[in-house]
C-alpha positions, 0 to 999 in steps of 0.5 A: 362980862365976856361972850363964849360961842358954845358948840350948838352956836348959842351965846352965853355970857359969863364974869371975865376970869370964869373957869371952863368948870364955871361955865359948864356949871351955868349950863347944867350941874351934870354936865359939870360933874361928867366934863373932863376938859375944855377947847377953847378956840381949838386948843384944849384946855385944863377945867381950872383955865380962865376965861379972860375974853370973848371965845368959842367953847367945845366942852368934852366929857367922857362919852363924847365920839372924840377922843378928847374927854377921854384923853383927859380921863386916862391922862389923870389915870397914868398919874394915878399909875405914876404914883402909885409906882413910886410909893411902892418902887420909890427908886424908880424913875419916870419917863412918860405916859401919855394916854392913847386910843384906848386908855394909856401907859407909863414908862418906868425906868425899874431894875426888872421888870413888873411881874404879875404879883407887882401889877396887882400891887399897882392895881390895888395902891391905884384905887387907895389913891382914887379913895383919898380923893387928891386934890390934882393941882396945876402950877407953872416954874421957870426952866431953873427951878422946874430943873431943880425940881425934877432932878432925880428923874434924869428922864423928865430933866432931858424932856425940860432941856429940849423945850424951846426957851420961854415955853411954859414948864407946867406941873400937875401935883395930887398929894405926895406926887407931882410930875411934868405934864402940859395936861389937862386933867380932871380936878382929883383922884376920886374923879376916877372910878374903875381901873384895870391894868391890862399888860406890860411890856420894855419899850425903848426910850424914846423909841429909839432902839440905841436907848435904855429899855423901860418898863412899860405898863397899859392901862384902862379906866372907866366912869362906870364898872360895867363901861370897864366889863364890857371893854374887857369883854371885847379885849376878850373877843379881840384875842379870838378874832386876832388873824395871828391866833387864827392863822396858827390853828388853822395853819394858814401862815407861819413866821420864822425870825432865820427868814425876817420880821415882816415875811410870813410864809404861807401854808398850803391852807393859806396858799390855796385861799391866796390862789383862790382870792387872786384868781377871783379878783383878776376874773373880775377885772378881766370881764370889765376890760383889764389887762394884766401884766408882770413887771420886776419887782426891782427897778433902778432908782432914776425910775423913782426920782422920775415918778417923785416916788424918791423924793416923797417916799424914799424913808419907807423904801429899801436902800438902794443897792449898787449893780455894776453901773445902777443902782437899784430899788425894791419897789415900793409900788408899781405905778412907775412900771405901768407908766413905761408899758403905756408910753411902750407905744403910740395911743389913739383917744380911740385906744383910752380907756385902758386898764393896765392890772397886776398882782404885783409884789411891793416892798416898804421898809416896816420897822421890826417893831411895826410888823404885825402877822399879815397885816402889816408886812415888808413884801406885800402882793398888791392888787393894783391896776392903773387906768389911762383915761381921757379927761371926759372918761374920768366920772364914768371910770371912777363910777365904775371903780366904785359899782365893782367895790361894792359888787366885791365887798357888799355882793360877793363878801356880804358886808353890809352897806353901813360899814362903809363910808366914803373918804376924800381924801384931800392934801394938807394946804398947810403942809404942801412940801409933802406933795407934788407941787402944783396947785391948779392940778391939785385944786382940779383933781380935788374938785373932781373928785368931789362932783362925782362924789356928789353926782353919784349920790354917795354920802362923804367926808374929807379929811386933809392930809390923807392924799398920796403925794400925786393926787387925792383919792377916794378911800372906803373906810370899812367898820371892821367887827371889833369897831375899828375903821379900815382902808382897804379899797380906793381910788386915787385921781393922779393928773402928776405922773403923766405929767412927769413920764410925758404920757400922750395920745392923739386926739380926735383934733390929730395933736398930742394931749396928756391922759389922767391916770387913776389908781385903783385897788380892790382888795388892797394887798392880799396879805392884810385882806387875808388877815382882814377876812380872817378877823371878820369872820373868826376864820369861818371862811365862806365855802368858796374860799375855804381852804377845805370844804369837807371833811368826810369821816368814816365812822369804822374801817369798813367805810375807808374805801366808799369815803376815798371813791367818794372824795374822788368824784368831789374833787373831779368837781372842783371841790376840796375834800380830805378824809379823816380815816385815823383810828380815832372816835367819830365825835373827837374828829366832828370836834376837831373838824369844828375847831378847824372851820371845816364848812361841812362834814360827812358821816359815812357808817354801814347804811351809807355806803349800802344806800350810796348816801351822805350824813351831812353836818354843817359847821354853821347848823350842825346836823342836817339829815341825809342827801344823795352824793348827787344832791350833796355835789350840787349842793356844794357846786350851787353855793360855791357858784353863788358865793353864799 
């Protein structure tokens, strides 16, 4: 008999040799029928595998928060996929197909590519192969055999060749079909239930763009149709919410390839919320004590081999460029810069803390193929600043950082308290030549960190491996509405580069003693908060930053002159107006103000000019009566004011 720790810490003692599957059958037949795979001492292991001594035990199944009982799912579906491309393109050849956060893929290498008609095709051959219920069978071969096995698949042949001598060459088989595959996966076919191919794509081999292209198709499946109804309901939702498709109707950004992947261009619509987005943010920085600066967006290298920004950072910066005797960097941040304005001068402990901010332009080095709209981009506007503290100011700040993230997200914005978690985020111990080496630095910074965390009563997780290679940070995952986790805010504890830069002010005791630096963003780049603000709200921005806030719309002819005098003393206000005086019917152009996202329409016919009266209708609540141009201004003003 053997002992297995199972995940709630009991003990359950089983035969030596019993399955995952044996042991999840002791425990609850249900639990048996609904599990995927096992981890057995951290490594996740196929159903079939043997218990041969004592061990812990994490069952997983489909419903599980992790990914892992459904990587296993989905891995069995992109067989299914596999097979049922080679029983209808027998001459295609297999490379890959893995399962990913949401379902999988396979890459075929076909003549052309899959139309829709062949997509079908697959769709249907996939479920005749669920309904036939195959056996999916495990076995092992040494590299010669496994060699001549898969020789009329070159694809599988080179991923053989480049496995380390005496690796285990596993293969999984379910009837006519066997391929490559480490696992794990379900016992059979029919284990599967619902199935949807949701797209196609080339992907190149191996991601390398010197490789053939392939044809790839995605894929989903589900132990349940309505768990496959609801997901396509909210691949539905997504498709509204994409920032791309709102940018485009709403004529906020554009893209152009004679400009370059990764460089949108803003529109005056995406222009005016930019405008409206940094002003906002500096206004508050400037009422708790920042003071901004400008600095070039360009530096010569030696300024990042000092910051170690060169040695940790270089494959996600530009290359250098030869000038004369420099040569030169697009930055990829601007910290170094604010290290130099500090050192400009003699600072006091008395001077400390100071707060050095900057709407500043930062370059990454983004693969075409990564680039998405504006949230992820080459040039980015970041909304960035640097604090120098004394050692005995560092709670207080970083309390402060995080009383203005949640006046920012939570007041302003209106996100709700439990979107928001808490992430320290630690440096990977095991993995430390990505960081800057110094272990009682990092071990303090951590450590600090994580008192003002708790001090301050804030609910946290950690998460090693997620620091900057200076220090740790605090990052604040936000829930997005299509159940996503995003960084946006954070704030980043950094005892490393004052260190490098030599930063000193002169204490109270008269002798030189070295700041801490805090980094800190609020809105992150203006680029991915714009297309984050875009999804959140399906491009019904709040009033304030709406790009236009009222539409009016004379309803004949007549009306044109009282609508232009009454757009003037809105404007005068601060308010942004347009008028829609084209030659068309009143309800075409309510629908197109709609379809715009325009916050509030005005109807101007006969009895409101004769009454110097507005017809008011809001984008949110329709029709709302009638007001003065006085009451309908303060209306507006007093909604802008309180950012509603």
């Amino acid at each position: 008999m053997i002992k297995v720790t199972l995940k709630d810490g009991s003990i359950l003692e089983v035969e030596k040799g019993s399955t995952i599957l044996d042991v999840a059958k002791k425990i609850s037949e249900g639990l048996a029928r609904n599990m995927t795979c096992g981890e057995v001492n951290g490594e996740i292991k196929d159903l079939r595998y043997e218990l041969n001594e004592d061990c812990s035990l994490v069952i997983h199944t489909f419903s599980d928060d992790d990914l892992e009982g459904k990587k296993a799912y989905w891995h069995t579906t992109s067989h299914i996929m596999a097979q049922a491309v080679k029983r209808l393109f027998p001459d295609a050849k297999l490379a890959i197909g893995p399962a990913i956060e949401n379902g999988f893929y396979y890459d075929f290498d076909v003549e052309k590519p899959f139309t829709e008609e062949d997509k079908k095709n697959i769709e249907q051959e996939m479920k005749k192969i669920i309904k036939e219920n195959l056996s999916v069978e495990r076995f092992s071969l040494p590299r010669k055999e496994a060699l001549e096995l898969m020789k009329d698949e070159p694809y599988k042949v080179e991923l053989i060749e480049d496995l380390p001598e005496g690796e285990e060459i596993s293969f999984y088989k379910q009837g006519d079909f066997t391929d490559l595959c480490a696992g794990p996966h379900l016992v059979s076919t029919g284990k599967v239930k619902s199935i949807k191919i949701l797209s196609s794509s080339g992907a190149y081999w191996r991601g390398d763009e010197k490789n053939k292209m392939l044809q790839r198709i995605y894929a989903i499946s589900f132990p349940k149709a309505s768990q496959l109804e609801e997901y396509l309901q909210f691949l539905e939702e997504a498709k509204q919410r994409d920032h791309r498709k709102i940018g485009k109707d709403l004529e906020i950004f554009m893209t152009h390839k004679l400009v370059g992947a990764g460089l949108p261009m803003y529109l005056p619509n995406g222009a005016t919320i930019r405008m409206i987005l940094e002003r906002y943010i500096q206004d508050k920085e400037i009422s708790l004590g920042y003071e901004h600066v400008y600095t070039p967006s360009l530096a010569n290298v030696e300024l990042y081999k000092v910051s170690g920004h060169w040695d940790h950072y270089k494959d996600d910066m530009f290359p250098a460029m030869k000038m004369d005797n420099e040569e030169m960097v697009l930055r990829p941040m601007n910290c170094p810069h604010h290290m130099l304005i500090y050192k400009s001068k003699m600072r006091s402990y008395r001077d400390l803390p100071i707060r050095i901010g900057e709407l500043a332009h930062d370059f990454r080095y983004e693969a075409s193929g990564s680039v998405c709209g504006l949230e992820r981009v080459r040039e980015m506007c970041q909304n960035d600043a640097h604090l120098f503290v004394r050692p005995d100011q560092i709670k207080d700040e970083v309390g402060k950082i995080l009383n203005l993230i949640k006046e920012v997200y939570q007041k302003d914005f209106g996100f709700p308290a439990s979107s928001f978690k808490y992430r320290l985020s630690l440096r990977d111990k095991n993995n430390k030549e990505k960081y800057i080496d110094n272990d009682e630095m990092w071990e303090t910074a951590e450590s600090q960190l994580r008192e003002i965390l708790t001090e301050l009563g804030i609910e946290f997780y950690e998460a090693e491996g997620e620091a900057a290679f200076y220090g740790p940070k605090i990052d604040i995952q936000i829930k997005t509405a299509l159940n996503h986790d995003v960084t946006i805010p954070t704030c980043q504890l950094d005892f490393a580069l004052p260190e490098r830069f030599e930063l000193e002010y002169i204490g109270e005791d008269g002798k030189a003693h070295r700041p801490v630096v805090i980094h800190r963003a609020i809105l992150g780049s203006s680029d991915r908060f714009i297309s984050f603000l875009l999804e959140e709200t399906k491009g019904n921005l709040p009033l304030w930053l709406a790009p236009t806030q009222v539409r009016i719309l004379p309803i004949t002819d007549n009306q044109h002159n009282y609508c232009h005098e009454l757009k003037d003393e809105l404007v005068k206000a601060g308010i942004r107006v347009e008028v829609d005086d084209r030659n068309e019917k009143t309800g075409y152009k309510i629908r197109e103000a709609q379809m715009h996202k325009i916050p509030y329409m005005l109807i101007i016919g006969q009895k409101e000019v004769e009454e110097n009266l507005v017809s008011i209708r809001s984008r949110k609540d329709g029709d709302i009566g009638t007001m003065s141009v006085e009451e309908f201004k303060n209306k507006l003003l007093e909604e802008i004011k309180n950012k509603k």
